[in-house]
Backbone as CSV, one residue per row, in Angstrom:
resi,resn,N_x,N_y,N_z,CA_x,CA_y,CA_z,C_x,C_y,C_z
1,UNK,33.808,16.743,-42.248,33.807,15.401,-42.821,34.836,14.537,-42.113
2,UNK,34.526,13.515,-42.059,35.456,12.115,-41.241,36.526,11.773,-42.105
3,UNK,37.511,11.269,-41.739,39.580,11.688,-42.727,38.862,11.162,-43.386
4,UNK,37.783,9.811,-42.673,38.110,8.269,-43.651,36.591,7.598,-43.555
5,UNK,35.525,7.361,-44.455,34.515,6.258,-44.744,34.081,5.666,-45.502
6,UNK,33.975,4.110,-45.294,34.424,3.009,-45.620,32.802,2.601,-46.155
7,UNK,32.254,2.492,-46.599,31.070,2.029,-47.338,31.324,-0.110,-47.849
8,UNK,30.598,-0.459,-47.175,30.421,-1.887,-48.078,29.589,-2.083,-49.317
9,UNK,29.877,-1.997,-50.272,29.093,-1.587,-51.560,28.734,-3.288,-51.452
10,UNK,29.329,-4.359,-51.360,28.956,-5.361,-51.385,29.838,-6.537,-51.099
11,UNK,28.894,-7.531,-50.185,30.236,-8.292,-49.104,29.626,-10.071,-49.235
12,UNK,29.190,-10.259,-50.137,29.247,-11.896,-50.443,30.210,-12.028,-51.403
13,UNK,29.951,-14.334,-51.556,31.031,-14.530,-52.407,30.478,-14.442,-53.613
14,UNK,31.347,-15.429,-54.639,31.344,-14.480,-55.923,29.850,-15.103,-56.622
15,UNK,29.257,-15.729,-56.095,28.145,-16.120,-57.065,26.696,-14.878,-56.237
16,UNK,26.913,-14.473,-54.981,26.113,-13.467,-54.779,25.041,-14.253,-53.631
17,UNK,24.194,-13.343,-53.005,23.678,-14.058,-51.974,22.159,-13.191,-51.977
18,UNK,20.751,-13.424,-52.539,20.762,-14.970,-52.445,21.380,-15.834,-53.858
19,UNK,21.725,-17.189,-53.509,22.556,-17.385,-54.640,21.086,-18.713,-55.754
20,UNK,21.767,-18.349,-56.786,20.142,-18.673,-58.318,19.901,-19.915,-57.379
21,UNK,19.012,-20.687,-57.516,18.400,-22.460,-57.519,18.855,-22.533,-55.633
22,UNK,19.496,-21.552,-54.923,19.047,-22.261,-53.372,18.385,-21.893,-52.800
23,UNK,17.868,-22.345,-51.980,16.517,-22.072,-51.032,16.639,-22.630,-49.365
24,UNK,18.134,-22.458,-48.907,18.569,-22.607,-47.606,18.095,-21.341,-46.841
25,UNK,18.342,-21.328,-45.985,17.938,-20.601,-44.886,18.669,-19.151,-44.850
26,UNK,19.356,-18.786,-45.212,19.900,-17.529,-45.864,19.277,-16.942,-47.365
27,UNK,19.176,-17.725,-47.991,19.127,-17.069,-49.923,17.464,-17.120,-49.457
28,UNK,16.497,-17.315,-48.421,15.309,-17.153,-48.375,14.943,-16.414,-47.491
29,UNK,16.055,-15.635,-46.867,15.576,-15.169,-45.742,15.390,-13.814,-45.591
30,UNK,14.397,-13.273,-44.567,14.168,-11.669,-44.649,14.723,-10.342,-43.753
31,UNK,15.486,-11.182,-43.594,16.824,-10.342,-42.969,17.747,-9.240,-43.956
32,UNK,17.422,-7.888,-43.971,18.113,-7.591,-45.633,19.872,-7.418,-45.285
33,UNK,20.437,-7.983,-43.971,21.777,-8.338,-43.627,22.178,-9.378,-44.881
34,UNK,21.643,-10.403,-44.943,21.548,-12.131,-45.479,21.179,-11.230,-47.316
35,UNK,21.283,-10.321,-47.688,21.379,-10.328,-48.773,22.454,-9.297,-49.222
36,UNK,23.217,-10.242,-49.961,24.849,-9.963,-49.988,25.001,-10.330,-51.382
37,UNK,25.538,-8.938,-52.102,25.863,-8.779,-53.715,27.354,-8.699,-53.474
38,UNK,28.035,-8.471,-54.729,29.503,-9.338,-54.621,30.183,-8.249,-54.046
39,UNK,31.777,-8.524,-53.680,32.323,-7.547,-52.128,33.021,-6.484,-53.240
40,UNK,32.581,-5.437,-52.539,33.209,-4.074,-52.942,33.331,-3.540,-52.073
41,UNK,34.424,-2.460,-51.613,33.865,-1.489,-50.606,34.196,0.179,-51.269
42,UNK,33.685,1.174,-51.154,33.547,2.515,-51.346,34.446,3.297,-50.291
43,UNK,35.671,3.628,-50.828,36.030,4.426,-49.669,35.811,5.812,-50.598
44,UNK,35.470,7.448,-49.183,35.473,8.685,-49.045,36.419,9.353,-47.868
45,UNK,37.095,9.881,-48.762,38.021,11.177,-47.649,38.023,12.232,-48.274
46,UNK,38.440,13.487,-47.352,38.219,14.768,-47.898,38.377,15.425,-49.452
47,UNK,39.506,14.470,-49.742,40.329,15.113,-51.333,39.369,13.972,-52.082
48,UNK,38.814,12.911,-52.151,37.965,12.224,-52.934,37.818,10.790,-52.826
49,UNK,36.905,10.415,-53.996,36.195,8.996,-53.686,36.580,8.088,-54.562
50,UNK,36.673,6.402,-53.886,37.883,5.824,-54.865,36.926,4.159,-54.464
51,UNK,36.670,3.632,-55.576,36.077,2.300,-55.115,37.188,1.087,-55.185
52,UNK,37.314,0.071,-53.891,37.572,-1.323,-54.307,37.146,-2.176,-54.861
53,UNK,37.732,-2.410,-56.246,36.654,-3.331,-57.119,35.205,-3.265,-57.464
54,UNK,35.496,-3.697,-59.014,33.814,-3.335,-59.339,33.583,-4.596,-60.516
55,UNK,32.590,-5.694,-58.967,31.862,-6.808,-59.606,30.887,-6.554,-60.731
56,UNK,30.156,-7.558,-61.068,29.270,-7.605,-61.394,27.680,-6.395,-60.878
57,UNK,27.854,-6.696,-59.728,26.406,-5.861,-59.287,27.074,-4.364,-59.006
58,UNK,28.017,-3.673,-59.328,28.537,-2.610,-59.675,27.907,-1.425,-59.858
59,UNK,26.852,-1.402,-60.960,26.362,-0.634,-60.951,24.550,-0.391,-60.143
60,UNK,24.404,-1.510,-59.461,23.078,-1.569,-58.634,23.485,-0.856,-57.368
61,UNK,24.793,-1.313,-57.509,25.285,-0.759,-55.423,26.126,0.575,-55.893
62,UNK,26.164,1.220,-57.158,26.190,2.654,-57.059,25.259,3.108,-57.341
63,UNK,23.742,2.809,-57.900,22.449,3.425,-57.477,21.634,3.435,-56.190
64,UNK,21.898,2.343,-55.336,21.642,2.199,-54.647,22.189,3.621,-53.144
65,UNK,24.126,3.435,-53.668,24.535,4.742,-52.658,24.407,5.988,-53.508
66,UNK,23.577,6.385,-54.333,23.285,7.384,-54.937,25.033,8.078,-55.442
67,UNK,25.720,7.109,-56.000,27.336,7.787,-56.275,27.097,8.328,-57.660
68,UNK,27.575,9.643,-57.819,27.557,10.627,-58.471,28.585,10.867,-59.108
69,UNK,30.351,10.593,-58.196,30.977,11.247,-58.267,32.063,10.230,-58.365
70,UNK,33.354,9.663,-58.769,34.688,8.943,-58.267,36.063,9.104,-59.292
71,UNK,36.806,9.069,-58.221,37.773,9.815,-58.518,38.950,8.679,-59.001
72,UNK,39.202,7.481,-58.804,39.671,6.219,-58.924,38.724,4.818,-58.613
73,UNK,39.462,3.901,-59.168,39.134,2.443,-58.898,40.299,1.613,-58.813
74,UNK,40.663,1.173,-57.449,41.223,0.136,-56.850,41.048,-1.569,-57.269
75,UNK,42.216,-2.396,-57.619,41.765,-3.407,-58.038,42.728,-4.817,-56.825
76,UNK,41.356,-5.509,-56.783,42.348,-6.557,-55.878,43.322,-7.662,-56.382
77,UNK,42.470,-8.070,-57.235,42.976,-9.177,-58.122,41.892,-9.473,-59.463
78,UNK,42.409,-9.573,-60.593,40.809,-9.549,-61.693,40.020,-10.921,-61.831
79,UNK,39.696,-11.556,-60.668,38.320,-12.632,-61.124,37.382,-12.201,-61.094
80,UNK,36.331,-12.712,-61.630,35.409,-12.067,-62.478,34.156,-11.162,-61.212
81,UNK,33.823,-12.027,-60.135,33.581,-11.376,-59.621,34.145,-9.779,-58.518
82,UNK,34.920,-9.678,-59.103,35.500,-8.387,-58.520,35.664,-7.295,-59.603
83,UNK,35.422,-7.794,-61.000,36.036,-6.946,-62.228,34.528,-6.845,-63.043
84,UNK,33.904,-7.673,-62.964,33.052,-7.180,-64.482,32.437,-6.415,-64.924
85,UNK,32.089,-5.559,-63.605,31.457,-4.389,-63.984,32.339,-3.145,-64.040
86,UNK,33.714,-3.208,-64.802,34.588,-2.751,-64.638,34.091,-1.293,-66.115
87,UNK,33.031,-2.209,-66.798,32.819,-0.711,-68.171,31.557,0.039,-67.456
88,UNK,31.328,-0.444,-66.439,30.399,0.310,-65.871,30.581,1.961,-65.035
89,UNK,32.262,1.858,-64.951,33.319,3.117,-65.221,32.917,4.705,-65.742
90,UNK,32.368,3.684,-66.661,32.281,4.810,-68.055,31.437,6.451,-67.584
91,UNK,30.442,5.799,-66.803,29.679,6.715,-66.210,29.998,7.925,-65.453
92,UNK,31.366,7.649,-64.798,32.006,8.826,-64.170,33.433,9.401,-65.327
93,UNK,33.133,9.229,-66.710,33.677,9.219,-67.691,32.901,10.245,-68.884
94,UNK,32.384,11.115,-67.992,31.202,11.663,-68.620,32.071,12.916,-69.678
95,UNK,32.772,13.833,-68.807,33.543,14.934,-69.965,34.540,14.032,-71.047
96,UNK,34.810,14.591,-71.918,35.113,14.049,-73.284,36.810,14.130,-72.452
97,UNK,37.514,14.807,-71.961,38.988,14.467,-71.537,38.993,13.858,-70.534
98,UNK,38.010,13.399,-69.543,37.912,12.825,-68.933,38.483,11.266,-68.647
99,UNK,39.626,11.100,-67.641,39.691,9.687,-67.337,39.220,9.007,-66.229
100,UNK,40.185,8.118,-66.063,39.301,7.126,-64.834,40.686,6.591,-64.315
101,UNK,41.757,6.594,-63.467,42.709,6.133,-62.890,42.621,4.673,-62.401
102,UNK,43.167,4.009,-62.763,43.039,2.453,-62.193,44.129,1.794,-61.872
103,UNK,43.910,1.644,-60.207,45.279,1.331,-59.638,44.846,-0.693,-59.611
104,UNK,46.219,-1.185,-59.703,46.619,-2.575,-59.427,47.906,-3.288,-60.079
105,UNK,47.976,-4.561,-59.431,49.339,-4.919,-59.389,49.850,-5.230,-61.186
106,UNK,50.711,-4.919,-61.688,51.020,-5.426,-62.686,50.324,-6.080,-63.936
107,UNK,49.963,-7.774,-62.841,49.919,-8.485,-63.581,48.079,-8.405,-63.463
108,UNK,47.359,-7.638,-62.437,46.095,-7.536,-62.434,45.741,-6.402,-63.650
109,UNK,46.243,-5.620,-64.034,46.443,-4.669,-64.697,46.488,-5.114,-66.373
110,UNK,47.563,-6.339,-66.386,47.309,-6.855,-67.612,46.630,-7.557,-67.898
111,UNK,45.710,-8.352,-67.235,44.243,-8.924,-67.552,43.299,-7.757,-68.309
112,UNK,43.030,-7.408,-66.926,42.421,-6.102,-67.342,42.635,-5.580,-68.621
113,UNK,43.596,-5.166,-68.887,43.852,-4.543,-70.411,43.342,-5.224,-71.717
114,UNK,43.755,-6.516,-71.277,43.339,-8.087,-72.605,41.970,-8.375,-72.076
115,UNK,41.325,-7.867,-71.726,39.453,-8.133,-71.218,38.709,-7.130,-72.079
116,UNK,39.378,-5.859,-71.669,38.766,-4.553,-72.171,39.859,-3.838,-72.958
117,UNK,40.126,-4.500,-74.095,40.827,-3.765,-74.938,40.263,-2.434,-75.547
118,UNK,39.024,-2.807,-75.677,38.535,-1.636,-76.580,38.647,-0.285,-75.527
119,UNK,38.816,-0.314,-74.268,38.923,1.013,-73.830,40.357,1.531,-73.356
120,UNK,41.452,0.633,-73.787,42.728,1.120,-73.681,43.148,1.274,-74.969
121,UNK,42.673,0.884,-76.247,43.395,0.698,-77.719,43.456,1.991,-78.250
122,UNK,42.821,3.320,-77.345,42.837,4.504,-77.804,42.065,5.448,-79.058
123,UNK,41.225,4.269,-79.511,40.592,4.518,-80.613,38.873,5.301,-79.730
124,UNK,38.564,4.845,-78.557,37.442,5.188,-78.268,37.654,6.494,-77.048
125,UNK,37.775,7.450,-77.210,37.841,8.671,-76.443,37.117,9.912,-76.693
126,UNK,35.533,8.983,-77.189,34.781,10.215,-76.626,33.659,10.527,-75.179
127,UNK,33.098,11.333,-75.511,32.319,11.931,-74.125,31.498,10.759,-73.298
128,UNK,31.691,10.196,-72.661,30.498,9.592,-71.711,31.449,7.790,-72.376
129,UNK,32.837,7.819,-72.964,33.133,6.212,-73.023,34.216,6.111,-71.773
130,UNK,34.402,4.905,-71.384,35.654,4.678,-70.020,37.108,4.699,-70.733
131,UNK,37.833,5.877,-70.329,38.796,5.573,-70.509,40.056,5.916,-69.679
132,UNK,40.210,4.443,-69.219,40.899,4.081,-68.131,42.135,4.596,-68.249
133,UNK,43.194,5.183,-67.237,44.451,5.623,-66.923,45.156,4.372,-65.927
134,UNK,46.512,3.605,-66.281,46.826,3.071,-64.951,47.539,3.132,-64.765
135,UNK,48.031,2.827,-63.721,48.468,3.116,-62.307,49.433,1.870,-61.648
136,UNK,50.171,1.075,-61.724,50.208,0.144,-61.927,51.121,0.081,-60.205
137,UNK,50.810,-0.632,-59.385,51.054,-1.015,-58.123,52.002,-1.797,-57.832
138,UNK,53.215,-1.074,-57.092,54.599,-2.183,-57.134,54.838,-1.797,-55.584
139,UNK,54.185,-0.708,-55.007,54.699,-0.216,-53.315,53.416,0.594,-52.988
140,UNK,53.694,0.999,-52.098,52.873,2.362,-51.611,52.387,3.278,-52.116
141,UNK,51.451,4.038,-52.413,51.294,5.101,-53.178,49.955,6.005,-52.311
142,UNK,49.844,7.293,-52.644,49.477,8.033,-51.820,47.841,8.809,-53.009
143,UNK,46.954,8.887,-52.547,45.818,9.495,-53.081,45.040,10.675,-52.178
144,UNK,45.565,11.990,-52.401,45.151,12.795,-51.517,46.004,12.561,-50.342
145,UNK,45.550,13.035,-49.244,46.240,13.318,-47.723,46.511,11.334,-47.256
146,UNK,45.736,10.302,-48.238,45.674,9.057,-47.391,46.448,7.881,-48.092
147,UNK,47.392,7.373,-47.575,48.583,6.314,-48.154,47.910,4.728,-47.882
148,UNK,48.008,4.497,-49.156,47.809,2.886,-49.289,48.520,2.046,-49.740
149,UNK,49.164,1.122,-48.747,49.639,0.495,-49.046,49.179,-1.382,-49.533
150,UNK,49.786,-1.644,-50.554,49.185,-3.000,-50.969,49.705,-4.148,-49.989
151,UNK,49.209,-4.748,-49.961,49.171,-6.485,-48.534,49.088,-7.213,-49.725
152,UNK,50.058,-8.036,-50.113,50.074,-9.534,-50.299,49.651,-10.440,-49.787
153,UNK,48.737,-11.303,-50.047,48.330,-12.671,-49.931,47.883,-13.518,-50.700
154,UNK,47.785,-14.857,-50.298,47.800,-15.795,-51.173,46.316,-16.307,-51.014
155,UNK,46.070,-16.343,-52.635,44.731,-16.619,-52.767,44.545,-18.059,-54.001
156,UNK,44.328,-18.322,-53.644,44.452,-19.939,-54.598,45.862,-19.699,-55.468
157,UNK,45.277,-19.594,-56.888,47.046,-19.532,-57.688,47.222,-17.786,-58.365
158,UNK,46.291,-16.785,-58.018,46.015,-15.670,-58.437,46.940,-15.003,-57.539
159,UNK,47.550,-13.956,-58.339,48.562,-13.263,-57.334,47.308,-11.818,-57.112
160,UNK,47.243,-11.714,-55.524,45.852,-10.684,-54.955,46.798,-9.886,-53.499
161,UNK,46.322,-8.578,-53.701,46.479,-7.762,-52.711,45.599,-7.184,-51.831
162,UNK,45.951,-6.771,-51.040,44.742,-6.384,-49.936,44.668,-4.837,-49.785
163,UNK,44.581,-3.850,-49.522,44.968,-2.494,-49.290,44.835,-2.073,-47.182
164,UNK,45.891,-1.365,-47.492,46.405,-0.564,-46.021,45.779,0.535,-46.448
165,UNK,44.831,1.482,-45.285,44.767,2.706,-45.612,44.865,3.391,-44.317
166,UNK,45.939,4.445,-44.804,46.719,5.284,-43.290,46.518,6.614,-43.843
167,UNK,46.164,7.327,-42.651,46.284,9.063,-42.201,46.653,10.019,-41.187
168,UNK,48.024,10.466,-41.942,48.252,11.230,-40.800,48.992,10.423,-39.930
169,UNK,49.663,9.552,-40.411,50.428,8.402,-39.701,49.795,7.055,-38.815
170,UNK,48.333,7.168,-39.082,47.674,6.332,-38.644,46.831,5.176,-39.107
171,UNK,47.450,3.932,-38.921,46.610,2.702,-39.860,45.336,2.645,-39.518
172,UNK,44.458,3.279,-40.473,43.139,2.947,-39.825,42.450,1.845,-40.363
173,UNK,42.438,1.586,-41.704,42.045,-0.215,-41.982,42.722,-0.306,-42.995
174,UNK,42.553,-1.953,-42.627,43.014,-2.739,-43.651,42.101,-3.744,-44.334
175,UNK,41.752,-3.833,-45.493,40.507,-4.136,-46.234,41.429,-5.453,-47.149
176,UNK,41.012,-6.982,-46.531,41.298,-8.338,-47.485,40.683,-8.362,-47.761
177,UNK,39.825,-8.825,-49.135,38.483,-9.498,-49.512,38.614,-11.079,-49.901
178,UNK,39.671,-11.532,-50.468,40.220,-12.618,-50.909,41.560,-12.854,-50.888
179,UNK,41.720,-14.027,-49.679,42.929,-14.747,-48.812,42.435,-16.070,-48.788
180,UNK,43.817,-16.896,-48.769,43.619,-17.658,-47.825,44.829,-17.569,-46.781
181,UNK,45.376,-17.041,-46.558,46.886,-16.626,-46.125,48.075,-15.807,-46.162
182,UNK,47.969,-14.751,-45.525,49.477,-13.575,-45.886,50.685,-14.304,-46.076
183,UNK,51.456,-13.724,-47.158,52.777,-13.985,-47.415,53.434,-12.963,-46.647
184,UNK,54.770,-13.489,-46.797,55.620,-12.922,-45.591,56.399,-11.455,-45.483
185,UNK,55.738,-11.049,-44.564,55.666,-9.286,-44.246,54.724,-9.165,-43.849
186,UNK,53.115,-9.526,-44.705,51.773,-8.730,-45.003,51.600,-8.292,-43.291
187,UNK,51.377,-9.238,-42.277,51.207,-9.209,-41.469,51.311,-7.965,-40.338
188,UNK,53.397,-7.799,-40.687,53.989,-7.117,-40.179,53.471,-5.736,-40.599
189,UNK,52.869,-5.619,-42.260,52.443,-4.203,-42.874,51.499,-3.490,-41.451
190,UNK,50.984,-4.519,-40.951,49.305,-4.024,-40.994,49.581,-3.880,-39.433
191,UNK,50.552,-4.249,-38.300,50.035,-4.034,-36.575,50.153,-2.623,-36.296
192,UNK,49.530,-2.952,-35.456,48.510,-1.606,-35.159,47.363,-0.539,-35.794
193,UNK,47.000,-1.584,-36.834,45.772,-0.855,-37.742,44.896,-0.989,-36.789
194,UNK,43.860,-0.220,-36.765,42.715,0.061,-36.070,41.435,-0.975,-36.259
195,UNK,41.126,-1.098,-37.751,40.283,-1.866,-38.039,40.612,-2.633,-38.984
196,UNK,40.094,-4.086,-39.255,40.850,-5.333,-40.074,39.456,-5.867,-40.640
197,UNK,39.200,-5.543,-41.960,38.139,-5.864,-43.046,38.520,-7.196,-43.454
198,UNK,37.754,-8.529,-43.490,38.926,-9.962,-43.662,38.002,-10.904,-44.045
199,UNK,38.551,-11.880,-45.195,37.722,-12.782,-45.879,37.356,-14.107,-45.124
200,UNK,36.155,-13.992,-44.855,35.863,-15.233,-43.730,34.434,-16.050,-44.748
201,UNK,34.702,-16.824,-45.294,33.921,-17.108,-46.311,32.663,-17.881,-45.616
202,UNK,32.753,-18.978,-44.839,32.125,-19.993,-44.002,32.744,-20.459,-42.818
203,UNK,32.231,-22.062,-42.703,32.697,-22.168,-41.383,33.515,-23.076,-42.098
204,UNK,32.932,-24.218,-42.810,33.774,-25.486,-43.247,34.588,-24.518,-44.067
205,UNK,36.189,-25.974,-44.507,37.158,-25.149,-45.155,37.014,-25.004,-46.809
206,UNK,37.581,-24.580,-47.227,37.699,-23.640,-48.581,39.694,-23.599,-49.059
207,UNK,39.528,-24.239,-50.615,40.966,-24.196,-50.832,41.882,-22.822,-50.763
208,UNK,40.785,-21.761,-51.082,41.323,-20.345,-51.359,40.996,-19.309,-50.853
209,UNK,40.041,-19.382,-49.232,39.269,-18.315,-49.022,39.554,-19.161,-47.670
210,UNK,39.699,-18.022,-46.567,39.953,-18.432,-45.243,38.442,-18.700,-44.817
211,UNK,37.921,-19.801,-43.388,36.373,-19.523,-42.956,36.391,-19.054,-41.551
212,UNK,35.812,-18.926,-41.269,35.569,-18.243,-39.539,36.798,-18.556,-38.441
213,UNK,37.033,-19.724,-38.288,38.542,-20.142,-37.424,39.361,-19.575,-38.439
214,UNK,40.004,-19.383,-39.890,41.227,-18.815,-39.915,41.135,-17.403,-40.030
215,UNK,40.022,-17.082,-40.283,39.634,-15.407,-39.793,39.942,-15.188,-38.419
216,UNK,39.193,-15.777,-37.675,39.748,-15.302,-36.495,41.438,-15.414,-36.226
217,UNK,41.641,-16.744,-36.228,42.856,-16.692,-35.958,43.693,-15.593,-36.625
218,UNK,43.879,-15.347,-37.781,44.739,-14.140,-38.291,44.015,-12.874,-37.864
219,UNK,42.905,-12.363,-37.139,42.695,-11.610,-36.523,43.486,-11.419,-34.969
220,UNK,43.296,-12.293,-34.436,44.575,-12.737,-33.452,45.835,-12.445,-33.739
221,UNK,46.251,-13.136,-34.762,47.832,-12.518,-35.362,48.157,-10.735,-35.751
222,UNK,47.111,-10.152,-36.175,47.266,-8.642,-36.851,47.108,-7.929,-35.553
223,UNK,45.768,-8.306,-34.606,45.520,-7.577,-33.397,44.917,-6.118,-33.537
224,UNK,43.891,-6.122,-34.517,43.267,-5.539,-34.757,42.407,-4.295,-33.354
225,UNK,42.047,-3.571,-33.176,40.454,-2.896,-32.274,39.611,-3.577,-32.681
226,UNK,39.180,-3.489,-34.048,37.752,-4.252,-34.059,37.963,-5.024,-35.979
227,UNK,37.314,-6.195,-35.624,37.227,-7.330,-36.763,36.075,-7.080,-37.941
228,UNK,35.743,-6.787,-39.249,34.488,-7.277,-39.926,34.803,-8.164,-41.184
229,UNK,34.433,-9.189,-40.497,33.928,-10.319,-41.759,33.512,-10.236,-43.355
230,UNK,34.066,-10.128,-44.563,32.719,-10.388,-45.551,33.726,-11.229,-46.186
231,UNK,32.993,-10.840,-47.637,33.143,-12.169,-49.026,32.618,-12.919,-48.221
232,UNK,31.214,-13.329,-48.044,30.878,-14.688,-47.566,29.465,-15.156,-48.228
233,UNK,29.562,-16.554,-48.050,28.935,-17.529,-48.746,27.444,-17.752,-47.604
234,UNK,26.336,-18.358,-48.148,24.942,-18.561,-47.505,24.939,-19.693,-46.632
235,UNK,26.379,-20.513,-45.848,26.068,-21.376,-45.023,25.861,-20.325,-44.123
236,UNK,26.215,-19.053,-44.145,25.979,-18.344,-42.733,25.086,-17.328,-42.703
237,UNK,24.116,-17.281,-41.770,23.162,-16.583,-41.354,23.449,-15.694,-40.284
238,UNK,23.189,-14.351,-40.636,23.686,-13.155,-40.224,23.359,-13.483,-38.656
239,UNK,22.320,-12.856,-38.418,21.672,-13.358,-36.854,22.255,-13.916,-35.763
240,UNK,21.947,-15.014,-35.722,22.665,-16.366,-35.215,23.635,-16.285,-35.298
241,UNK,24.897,-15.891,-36.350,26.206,-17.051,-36.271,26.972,-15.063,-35.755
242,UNK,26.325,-14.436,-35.830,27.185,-13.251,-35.030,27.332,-13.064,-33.997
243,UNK,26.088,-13.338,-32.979,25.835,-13.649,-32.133,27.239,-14.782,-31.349
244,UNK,27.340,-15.149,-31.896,28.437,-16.133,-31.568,30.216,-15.953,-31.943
245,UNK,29.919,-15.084,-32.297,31.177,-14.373,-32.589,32.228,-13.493,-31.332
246,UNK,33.146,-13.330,-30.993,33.722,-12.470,-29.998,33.134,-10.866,-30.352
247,UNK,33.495,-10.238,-29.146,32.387,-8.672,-29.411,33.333,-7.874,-30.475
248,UNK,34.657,-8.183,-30.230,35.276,-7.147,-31.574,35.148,-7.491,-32.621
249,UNK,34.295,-8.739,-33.125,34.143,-9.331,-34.428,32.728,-9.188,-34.540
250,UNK,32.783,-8.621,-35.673,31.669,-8.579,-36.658,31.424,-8.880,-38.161
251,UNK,30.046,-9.287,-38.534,30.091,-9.526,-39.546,28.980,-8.578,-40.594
252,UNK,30.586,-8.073,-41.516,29.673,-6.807,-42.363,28.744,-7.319,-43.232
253,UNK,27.932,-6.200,-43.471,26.250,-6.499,-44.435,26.973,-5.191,-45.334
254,UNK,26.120,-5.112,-47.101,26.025,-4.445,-47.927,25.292,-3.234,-47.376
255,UNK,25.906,-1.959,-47.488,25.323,-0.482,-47.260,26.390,-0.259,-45.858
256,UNK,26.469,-1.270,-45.153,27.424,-0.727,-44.185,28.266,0.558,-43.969
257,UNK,28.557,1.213,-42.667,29.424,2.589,-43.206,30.220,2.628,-41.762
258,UNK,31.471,2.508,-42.226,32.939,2.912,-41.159,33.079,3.812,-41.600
259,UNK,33.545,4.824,-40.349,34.620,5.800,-40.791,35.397,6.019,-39.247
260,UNK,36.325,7.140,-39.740,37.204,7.537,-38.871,37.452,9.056,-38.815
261,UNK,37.762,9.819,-37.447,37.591,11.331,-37.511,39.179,11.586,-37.806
């Protein structure tokens, strides 16, 4: 098995792609790249399986990768599209002592808690309900043989992290979904990571979500091997606008699969 693979469970923005009432040239199109449910990604390494965030379409893009099995859930920041399918948990909650570990920062942690009270208030702990364990994210922390570290950045007024994931002393990615800008360090966390997962929403600008020029450019700044794009919105059409992209940049589609030996 590979240390490290990276699954895109799902890489649009938060209303989903195709998105309800448009009929542009993406949300109609038959490209199954151009159809993009909200951004998650699935990581697998040897000791076990741990998802980033779980939107709304949560549980379609774990039938879809036939997931059976997970061992944690990673949180970036709790807006809604990254969290709501957060009782959808429950499912790998199947033995009656059974928990569910849920790593994130503090203050993502206490949303979370005041959303879904009923599965922290302790009253519901039987067989097949979610009941979450956390974990609460202030530095580095290690899951199995692979260390992740959290990336700060600034995302409108939501305090959001990004995750580092290293093995064996080696940064192999770093996964933003929602930026518009590293605060000071993030940057420094991440040179010499191998691969740089990064929120490139469109082309025009966006108050809270970087678009294609500040993607690139902070791809430039980190100095990545190789670039993939998601969280993105239906001005962009897979095809075409990749095509136009530099060759170490790419732009990820849902089902996607990185890994590393």
């Amino acid at each position: 098995m590979d240390s490290l693979q990276i699954t895109f469970l799902g890489t649009g923005t938060s209303v989903g792609i195709p998105m309800i009432g448009c009929d542009c040239a993406t949300c109609t199109s038959s490209d199954p790249r151009d159809q993009r449910s909200r951004s998650s990604i699935l990581v697998r390494t040897p000791e076990g399986t741990y998802v980033v965030d779980t939107g709304p379409d949560f549980r379609t893009q774990c039938l879809r990768e036939k997931l059976k099995e997970l061992d944690a859930a990673l949180y970036t920041h709790p807006h809604m599209d990254h969290l709501t399918g957060f009782d959808d948990l429950r499912r790998f909650c199947v033995p009656e002592d059974a928990v569910m570990p849920i790593y994130g920062t503090p203050a993502c942690l206490q949303v979370i808690r005041r959303m879904y009270e009923h599965a922290f208030n302790g009253e519901n702990r039987y067989r097949g309900y979610l009941k979450p364990e956390e974990h609460p994210v202030t530095g580095p922390f290690s899951l199995g043989e692979t260390l992740i570290t959290p990336l700060p950045v600034k995302h409108g007024k939501v305090e959001t992290v990004g995750y580092l994931f290293s093995r064996g002393g080696r940064k192999l990615c770093a996964y933003l979904s929602d930026m518009k800008e590293p605060l000071e360090g993030t940057v420094e966390l991440m040179k010499g990571v191998d691969t740089l997962i990064v929120d490139a929403l469109r082309h025009t600008p966006h108050p809270t979500h970087m678009n294609f020029e500040e993607a690139l450019a902070f791809r430039t700044a980190v100095g990545p091997r190789q670039t993939w794009f998601t969280h993105i919105q239906c001005e962009i059409l897979h095809a075409p606008e990749e095509q136009k992209l530099p060759e170490d940049v790419r732009i990820a589609y849902d089902g996607l699969k990185l890994s590393w030996p």
